[in-house]
C-alpha positions in Angstrom: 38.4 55.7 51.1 42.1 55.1 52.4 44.7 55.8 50.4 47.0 52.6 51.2 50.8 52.6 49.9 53.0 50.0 50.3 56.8 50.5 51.2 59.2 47.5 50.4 60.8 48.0 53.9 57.7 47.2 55.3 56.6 44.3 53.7 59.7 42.5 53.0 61.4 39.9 55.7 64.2 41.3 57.5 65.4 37.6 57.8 66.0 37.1 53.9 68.9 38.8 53.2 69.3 41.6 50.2 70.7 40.2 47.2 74.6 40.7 46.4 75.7 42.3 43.1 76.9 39.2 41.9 73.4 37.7 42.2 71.3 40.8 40.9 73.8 40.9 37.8 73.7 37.5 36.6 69.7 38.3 36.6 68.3 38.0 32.7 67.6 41.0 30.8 64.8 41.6 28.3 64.9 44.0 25.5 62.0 44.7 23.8 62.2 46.7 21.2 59.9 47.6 18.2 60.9 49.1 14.6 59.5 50.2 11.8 60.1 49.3 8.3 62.2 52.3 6.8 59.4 53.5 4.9 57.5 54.5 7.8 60.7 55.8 9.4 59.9 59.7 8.3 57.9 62.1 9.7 55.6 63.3 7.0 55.1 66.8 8.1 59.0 68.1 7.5 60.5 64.9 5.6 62.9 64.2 8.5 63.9 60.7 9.6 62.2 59.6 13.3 64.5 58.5 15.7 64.0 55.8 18.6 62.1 57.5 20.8 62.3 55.0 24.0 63.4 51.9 24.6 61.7 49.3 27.5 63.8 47.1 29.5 62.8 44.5 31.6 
């Protein structure tokens, strides 16, 4: 089996072209984030407070 990999410069069309700053920063953001209630905000093996750990952005 072949290992196939796909590389944006090679697939893309040359023709189209790349997107300004202006255009790729007036794209919407998504923020998804989830919480706990504050109850279930401690870590029960030393009592301390959890902290946000990641956040995913899309």
């Amino acid at each position: 089996m072949h290992k196939i990999e796909a590389v944006a410069e090679n697939v893309t069309d040359r023709k189209i072209p790349d997107p300004t700053t202006e255009e790729i920063s007036s794209l919407i953001v998504e923020i998804i984030e989830y919480d706990l209630p504050e109850e279930e905000k401690v870590y029960p093996q030393c009592e301390e407070h959890l902290h946000v750990m990641s956040k995913e952005t899309k």
